[in-house]
C-alpha positions as CSV (number, residue, x, y, z in Angstrom):
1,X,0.0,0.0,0.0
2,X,1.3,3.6,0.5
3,X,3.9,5.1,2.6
4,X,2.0,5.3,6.4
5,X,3.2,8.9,7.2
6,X,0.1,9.3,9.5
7,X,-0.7,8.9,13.2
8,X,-3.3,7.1,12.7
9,X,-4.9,5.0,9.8
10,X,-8.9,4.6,8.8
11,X,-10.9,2.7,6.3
12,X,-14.3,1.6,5.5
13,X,-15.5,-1.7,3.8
14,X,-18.0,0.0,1.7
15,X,-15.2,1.6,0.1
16,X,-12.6,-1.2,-0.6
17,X,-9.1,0.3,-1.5
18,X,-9.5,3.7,0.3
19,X,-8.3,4.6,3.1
20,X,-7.5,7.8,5.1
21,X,-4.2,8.5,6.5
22,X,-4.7,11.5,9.3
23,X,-1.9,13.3,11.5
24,X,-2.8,15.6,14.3
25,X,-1.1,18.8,13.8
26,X,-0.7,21.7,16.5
27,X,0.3,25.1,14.8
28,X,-2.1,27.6,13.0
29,X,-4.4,27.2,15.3
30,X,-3.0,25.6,18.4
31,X,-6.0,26.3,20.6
32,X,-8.3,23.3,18.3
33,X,-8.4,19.7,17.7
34,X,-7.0,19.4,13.8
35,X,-6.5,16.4,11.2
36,X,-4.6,16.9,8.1
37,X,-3.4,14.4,5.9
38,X,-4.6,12.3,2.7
39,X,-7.5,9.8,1.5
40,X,-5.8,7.5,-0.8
41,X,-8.3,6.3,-3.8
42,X,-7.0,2.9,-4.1
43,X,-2.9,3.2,-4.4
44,X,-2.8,6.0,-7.5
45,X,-4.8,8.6,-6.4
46,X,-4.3,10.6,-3.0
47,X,-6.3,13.9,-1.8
48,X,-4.8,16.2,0.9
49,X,-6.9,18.0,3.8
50,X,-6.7,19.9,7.0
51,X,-9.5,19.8,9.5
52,X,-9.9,22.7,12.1
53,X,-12.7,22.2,14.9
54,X,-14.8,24.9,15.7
55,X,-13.6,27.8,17.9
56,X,-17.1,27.7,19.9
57,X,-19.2,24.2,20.2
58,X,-17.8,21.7,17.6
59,X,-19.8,19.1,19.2
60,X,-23.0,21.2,18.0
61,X,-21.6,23.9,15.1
62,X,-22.0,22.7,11.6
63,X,-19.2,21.5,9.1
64,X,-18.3,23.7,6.3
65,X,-16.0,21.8,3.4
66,X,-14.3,24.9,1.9
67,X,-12.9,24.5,-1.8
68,X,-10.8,27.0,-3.5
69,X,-11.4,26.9,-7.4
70,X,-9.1,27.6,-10.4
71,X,-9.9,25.0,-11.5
72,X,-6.0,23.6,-10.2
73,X,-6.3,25.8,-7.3
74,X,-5.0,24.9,-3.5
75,X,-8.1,25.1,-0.6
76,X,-5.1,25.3,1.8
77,X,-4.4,28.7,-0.3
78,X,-8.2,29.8,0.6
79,X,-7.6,28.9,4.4
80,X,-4.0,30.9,4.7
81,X,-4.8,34.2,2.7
82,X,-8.8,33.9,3.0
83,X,-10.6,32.3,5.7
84,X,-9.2,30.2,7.7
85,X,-8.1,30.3,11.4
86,X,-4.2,31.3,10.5
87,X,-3.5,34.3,8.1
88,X,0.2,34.1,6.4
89,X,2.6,36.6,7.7
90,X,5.9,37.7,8.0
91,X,6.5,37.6,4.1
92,X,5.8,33.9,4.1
93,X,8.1,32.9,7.4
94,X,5.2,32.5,10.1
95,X,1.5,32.5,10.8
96,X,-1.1,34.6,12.1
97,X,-4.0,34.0,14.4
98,X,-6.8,35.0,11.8
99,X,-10.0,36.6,14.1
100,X,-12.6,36.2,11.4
101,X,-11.7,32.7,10.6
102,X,-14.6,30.3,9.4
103,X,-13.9,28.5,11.8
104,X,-15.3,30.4,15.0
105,X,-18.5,29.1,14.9
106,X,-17.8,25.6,12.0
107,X,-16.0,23.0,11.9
108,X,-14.0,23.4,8.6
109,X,-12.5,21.3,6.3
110,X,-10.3,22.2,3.4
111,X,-9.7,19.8,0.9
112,X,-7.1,20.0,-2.0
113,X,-8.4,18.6,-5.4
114,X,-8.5,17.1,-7.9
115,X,-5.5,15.3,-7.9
116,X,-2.2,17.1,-8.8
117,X,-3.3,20.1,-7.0
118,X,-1.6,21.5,-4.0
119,X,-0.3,18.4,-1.7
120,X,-2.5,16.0,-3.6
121,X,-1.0,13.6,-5.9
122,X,-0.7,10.8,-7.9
123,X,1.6,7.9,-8.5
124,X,0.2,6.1,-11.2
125,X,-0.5,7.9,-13.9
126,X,-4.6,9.0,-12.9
127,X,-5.7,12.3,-13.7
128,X,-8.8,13.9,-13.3
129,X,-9.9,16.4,-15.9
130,X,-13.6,17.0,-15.7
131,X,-16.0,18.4,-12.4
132,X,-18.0,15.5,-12.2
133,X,-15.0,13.0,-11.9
134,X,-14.0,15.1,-9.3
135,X,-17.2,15.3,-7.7
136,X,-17.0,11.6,-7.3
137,X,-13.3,11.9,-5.6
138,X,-15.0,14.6,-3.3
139,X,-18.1,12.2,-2.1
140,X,-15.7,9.3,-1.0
141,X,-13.8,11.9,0.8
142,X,-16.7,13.1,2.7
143,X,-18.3,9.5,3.7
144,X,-14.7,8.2,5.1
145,X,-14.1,10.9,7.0
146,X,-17.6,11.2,8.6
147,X,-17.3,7.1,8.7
148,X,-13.9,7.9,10.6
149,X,-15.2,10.8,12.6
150,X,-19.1,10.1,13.0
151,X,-19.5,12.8,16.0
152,X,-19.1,15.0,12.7
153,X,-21.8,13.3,10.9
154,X,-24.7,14.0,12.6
155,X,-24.0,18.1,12.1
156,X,-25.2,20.0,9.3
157,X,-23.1,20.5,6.8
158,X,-22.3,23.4,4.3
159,X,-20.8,23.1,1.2
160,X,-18.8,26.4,0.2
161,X,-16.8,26.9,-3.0
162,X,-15.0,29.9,-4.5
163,X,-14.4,30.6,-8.5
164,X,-14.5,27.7,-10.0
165,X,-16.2,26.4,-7.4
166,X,-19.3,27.4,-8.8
167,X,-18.1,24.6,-11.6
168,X,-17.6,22.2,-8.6
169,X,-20.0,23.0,-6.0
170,X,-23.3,22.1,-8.0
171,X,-21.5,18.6,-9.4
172,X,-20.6,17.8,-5.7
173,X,-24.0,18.6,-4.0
174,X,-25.9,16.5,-6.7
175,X,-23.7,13.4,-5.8
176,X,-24.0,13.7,-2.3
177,X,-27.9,13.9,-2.5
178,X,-27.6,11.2,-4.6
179,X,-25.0,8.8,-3.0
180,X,-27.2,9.9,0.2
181,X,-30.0,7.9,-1.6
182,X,-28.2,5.4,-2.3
183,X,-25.8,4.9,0.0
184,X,-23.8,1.5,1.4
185,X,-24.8,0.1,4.9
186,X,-22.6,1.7,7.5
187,X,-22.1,4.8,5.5
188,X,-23.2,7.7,7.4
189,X,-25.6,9.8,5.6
190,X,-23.8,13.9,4.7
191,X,-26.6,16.3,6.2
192,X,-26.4,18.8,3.3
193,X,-27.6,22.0,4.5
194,X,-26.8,24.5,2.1
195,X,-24.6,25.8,-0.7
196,X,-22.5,28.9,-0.1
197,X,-21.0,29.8,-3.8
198,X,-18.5,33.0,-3.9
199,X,-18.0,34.9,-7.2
200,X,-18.4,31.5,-8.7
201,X,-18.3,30.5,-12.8
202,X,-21.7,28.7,-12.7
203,X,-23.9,29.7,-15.9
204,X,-21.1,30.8,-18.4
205,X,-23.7,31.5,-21.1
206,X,-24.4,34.2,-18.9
207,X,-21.9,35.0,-16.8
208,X,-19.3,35.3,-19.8
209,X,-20.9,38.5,-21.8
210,X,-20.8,40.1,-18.6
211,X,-17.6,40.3,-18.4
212,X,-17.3,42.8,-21.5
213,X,-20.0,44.7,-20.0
214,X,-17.7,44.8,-16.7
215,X,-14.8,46.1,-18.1
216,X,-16.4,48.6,-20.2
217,X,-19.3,50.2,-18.0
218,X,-19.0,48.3,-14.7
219,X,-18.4,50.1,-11.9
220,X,-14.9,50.1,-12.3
221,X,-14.6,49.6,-15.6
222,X,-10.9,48.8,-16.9
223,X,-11.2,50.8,-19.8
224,X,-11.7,54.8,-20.5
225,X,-14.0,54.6,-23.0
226,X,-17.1,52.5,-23.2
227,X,-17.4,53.1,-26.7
228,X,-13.8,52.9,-27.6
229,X,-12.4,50.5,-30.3
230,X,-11.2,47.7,-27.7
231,X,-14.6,47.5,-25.9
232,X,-16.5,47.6,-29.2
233,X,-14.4,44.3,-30.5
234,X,-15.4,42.9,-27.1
235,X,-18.4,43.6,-27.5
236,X,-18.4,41.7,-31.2
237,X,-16.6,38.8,-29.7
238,X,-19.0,38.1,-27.2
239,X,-22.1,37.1,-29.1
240,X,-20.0,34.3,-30.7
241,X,-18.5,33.2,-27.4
242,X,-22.1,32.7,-26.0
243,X,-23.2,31.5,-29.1
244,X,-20.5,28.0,-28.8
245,X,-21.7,28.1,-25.2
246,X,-25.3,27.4,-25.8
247,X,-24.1,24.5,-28.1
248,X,-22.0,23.2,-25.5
249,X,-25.3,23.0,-23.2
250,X,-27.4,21.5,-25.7
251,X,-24.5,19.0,-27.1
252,X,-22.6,18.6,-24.5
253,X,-19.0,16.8,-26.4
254,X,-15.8,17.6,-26.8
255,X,-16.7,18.8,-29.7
256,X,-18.9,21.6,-29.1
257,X,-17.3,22.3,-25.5
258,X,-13.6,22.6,-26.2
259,X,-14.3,24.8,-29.1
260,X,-16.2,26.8,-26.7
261,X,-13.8,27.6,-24.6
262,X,-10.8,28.5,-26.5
263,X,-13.0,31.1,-28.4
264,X,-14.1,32.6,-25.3
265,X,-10.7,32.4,-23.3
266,X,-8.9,33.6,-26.3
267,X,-11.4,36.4,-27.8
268,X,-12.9,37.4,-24.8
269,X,-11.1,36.8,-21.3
270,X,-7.7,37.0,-23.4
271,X,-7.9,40.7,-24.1
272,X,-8.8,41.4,-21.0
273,X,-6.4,39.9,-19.3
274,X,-3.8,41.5,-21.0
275,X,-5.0,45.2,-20.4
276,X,-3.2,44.7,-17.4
277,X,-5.5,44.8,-14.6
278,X,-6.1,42.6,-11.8
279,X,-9.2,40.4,-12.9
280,X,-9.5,39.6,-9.8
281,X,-10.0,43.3,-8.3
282,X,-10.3,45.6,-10.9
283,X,-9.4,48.6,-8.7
284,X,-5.9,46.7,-9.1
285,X,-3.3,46.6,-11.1
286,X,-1.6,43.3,-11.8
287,X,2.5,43.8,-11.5
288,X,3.4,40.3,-12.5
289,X,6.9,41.2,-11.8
290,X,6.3,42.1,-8.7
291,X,3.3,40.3,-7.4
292,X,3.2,37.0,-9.7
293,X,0.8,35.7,-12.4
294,X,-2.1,35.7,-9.6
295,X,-1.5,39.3,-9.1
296,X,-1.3,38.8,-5.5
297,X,2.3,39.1,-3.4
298,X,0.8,37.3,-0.1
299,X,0.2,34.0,-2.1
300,X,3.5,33.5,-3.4
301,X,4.2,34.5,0.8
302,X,1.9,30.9,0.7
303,X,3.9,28.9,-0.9
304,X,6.6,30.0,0.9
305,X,5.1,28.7,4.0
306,X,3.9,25.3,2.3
307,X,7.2,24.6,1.3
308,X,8.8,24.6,4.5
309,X,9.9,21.3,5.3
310,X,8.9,21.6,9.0
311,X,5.6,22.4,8.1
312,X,5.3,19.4,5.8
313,X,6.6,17.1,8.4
314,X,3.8,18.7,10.8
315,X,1.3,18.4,8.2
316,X,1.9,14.4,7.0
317,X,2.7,15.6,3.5
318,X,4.0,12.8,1.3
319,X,7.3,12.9,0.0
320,X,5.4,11.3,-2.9
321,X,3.6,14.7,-3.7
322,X,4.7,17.3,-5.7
323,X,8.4,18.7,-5.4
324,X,7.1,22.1,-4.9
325,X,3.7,23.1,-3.5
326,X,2.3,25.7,-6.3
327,X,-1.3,27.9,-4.6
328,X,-2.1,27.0,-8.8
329,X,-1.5,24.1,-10.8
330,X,-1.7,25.5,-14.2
331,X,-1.8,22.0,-15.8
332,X,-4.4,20.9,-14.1
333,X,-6.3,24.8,-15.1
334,X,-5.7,23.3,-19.1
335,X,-6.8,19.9,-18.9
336,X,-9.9,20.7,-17.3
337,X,-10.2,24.0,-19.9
338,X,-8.7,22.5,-23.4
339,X,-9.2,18.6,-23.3
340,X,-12.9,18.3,-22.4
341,X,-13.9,22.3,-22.3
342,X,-15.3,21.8,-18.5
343,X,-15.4,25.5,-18.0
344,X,-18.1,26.2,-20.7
345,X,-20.3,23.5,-19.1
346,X,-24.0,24.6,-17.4
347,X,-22.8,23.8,-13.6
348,X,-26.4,26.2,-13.2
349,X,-28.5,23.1,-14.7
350,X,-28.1,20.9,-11.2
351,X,-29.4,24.0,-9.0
352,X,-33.0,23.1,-9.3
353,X,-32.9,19.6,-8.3
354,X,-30.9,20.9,-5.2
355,X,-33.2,24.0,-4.1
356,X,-36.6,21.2,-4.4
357,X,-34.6,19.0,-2.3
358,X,-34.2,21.6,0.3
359,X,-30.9,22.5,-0.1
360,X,-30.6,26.4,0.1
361,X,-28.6,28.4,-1.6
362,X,-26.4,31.4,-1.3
363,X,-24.5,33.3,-4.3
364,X,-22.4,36.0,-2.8
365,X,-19.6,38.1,-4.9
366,X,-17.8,41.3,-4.2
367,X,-18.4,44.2,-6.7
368,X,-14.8,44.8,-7.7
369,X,-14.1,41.5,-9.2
370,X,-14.1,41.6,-13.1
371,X,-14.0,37.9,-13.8
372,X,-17.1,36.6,-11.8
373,X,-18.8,40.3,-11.4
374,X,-21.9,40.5,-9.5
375,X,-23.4,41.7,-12.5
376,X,-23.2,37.9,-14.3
377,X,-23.7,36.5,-11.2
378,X,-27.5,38.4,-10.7
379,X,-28.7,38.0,-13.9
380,X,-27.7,34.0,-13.8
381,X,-29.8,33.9,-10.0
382,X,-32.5,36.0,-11.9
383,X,-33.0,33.4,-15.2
384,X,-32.6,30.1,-12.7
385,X,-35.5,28.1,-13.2
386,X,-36.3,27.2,-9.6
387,X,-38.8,26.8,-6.9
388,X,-38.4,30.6,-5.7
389,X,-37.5,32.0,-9.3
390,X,-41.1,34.5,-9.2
391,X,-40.3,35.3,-5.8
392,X,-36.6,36.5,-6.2
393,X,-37.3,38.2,-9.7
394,X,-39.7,40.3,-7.6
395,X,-37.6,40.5,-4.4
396,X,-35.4,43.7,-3.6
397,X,-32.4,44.5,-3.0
398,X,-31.8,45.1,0.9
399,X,-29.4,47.1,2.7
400,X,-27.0,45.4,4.2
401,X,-25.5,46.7,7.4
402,X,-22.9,46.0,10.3
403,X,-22.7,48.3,13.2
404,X,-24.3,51.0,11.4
405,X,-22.5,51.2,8.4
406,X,-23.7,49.6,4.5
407,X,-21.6,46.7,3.7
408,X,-23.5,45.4,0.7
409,X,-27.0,44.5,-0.6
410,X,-29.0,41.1,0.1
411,X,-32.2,39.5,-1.5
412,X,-33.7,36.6,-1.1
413,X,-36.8,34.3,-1.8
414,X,-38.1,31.6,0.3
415,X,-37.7,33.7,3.4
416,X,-39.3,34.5,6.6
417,X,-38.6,37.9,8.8
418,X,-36.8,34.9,10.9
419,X,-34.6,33.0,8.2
420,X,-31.9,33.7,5.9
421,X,-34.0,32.5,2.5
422,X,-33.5,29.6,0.5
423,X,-31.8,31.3,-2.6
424,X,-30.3,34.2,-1.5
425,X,-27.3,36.4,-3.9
426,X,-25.5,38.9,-1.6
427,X,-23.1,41.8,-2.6
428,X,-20.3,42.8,-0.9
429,X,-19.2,46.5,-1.2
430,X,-15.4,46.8,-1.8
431,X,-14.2,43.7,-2.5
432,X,-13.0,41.3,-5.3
433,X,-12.9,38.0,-6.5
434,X,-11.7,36.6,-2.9
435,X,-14.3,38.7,-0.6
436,X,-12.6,36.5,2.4
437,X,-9.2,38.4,2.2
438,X,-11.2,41.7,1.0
439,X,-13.1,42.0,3.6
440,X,-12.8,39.3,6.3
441,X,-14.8,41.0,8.8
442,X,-17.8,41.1,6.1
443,X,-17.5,37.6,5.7
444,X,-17.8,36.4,8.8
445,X,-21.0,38.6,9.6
446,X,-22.3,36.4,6.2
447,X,-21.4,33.0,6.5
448,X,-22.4,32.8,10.0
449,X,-26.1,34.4,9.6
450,X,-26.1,31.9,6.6
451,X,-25.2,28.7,8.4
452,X,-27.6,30.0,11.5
453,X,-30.3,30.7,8.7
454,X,-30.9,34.1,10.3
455,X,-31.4,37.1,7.6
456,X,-28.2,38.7,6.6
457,X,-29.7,42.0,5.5
């Protein structure tokens, strides 16, 4: 089998060949109980977590599984510069105590995959280059380690996804309704409670064109003038983009998807990108140079940390997985983008089914992110065919407040004056793409009305 590297080793016989491998770490947050370490699918294929117990009740507070996106992107990335209860400082060489961690009233789990992203890793060749083979990966995850850990099982739990995460979120939710159904004897059932999707790709037919109109006219809009010669050949590459889109929903191939999305990666996101900006805050500039290809300084101060070999050895990591811990995985990005055209695939289609099962949902984005803007992200909430779809086309915005001052904008449908809705699409004022790190504080105040299902505006 593999290398043991673990304190302790789990299994379950409804899942022959897996098996979870879990140290017990003491640093970030030395003040709760933590696991990290790997499931191993079968001998190739080997996903790497870190558990944090809640701050406040974990034998009562929900789990939250937190997934970073990219696709190729690290979740421990999300829980050092995002959300989770340490905050990288000192240019990389230490930690930080983070006070609006996720984990003050949740237990929280962050998970890296697929395979080949962050600590995960393979040794025989497997790759995984579509969401719903991942989604699969995820589910076996989840029903070892509340097998392993069934004081865990019996709490609700949350599943929240960033980016592409809007890709994986609605994949993973459907299988774990599904593999609820169906489940083995002796596999506990996963109490999914809600969805919490943050400036997430989800419905690119109509979350792409928005972009254009984002860097044009948004609210800060990359380019001086709306009109100008680069936003009108935006503006005449986008009806073909969406075009190959809607052929990828109604044929979904190879063929229709992968065409899809190099025309829309190359025509549309492609100039964009190169204007120079930070598409993931557009009040930003980029300075590759100076801040790398993400745009952001602190997470190459991430990988710093990662690739500390006293913090591996704390953490369990395999000297199997990758030589260098990367935040992104760019190969991972283009398989998932060029070989089966995932990315251009209606992630917005497996909503539904979740909302009439009870699931509720919440779409939040902050307003300065250009990639997933809150303007795509409204009018993909707006045209989801749903349960509550009359009720939130007719809904308001609300003012959104924290000790007296306006933090965003909130509506909802399926809501009481007591609860926080059952499809709810919040907007949070001055931040980007990762409204975590923009504004922590913010957050917080969201995801714990959410998981309380008290109103957040």
């Amino acid at each position: 089998m593999v290398p043991v590297l673990a304190d302790n080793i789990a299994n379950h016989p409804a899942f022959e060949g897996y098996q979870l491998r879990i140290k017990e770490p003491t640093f970030c947050d030395p003040s709760v109980q933590q696991y990290s370490g790997y499931l191993d699918i079968t001998e190739g294929k080997h996903l790497f977590f870190w558990f944090f117990e809640s701050r406040s009740n974990p034998s009562e507070d929900p789990v939250v599984l937190w997934l970073n996106g990219g696709p190729g992107c690290s979740s421990t990335s999300g829980l050092l510069f995002e959300l989770g209860p340490c905050s990288i400082s000192d240019e990389g060489n230490s930690t930080a105590l983070n006070p609006y961690s996720w984990n003050s009233q949740a237990n929280i789990i962050f998970l890296d995959q697929p395979i080949d992203v962050g600590f995960s890793y393979s040794t025989d060749g497997s790759t995984v280059i579509s969401t719903p083979d991942a989604a699969k990966d995820v589910y076996a995850f989840l029903a070892i380690f509340m097998s392993t850990f069934p004081k865990y099982a019996k709490l609700p739990f949350h599943l929240a996804a960033e980016s592409y995460g809007g890709r994986y979120a609605p994949h993973m939710a459907s299988e774990i309704i599904h593999r609820n159904r169906d489940r083995a004897p002796g596999v506990p059932e996963v109490n999914l409670a809600s969805v919490m999707i943050g400036n997430g790709l989800v419905d690119p037919r109509i979350q792409m064109p928005s972009v254009v109109e984002y860097a044009c006219s948004g609210p800060y809009a990359i380019y001086d003038d709306p009109y100008g010669a680069e936003c009108q050949a935006l503006r005449l590459a986008a009806p073909t983009c969406q075009g190959l889109i809607e052929q990828c929903y109604k044929h979904d191939s190879r063929l229709t998807c992968i065409p899809a999305s190099e025309v829309c990666w190359n025509g549309v996101f492609g100039p964009v990108f190169s204007h120079g900006h930070n598409m993931y805050d557009a009040r930003k500039k980029c300075e590759p140079e100076e801040n790398g290809d993400l745009c952001y300084k602190g997470l190459q101060y991430v990988e710093k940390w990662m690739n500390s070999p006293a913090v591996q050895a704390e953490l369990g990591v395999d000297p199997a997985a990758p030589a260098e811990y990367k935040t992104c995985n760019v190969a991972v990005t283009l398989k998932f983008r060029f070989l089966v055209g995932d990315g251009m695939k209606n992630g917005a289609a497996l909503l539904p089914e979740l909302i009439e099962h009870g699931v509720r949902l919440l779409i939040y984005a902050g307003n300065a992110d250009l990639m997933c803007n809150y303007q795509g992200e409204t009018k993909f909430v707006e045209a989801l065919p749903n349960l509550y779809q009359n009720e939130f086309q007719a809904a308001p915005f609300k003012s959104w407040t924290i000790d007296g001052n306006r933090v965003g904008l909130v509506r909802s449908a399926g809501v009481s004056p007591e609860s926080a809705g059952n499809l709810t699409l919040a907007i949070v004022y001055e931040a980007g793409h990762m409204v975590p790190h923009d504004q922590p504080e913010v957050a917080l105040d969201m995801m714990l009305r959410w998981i309380n299902d008290e109103p957040i505006a």
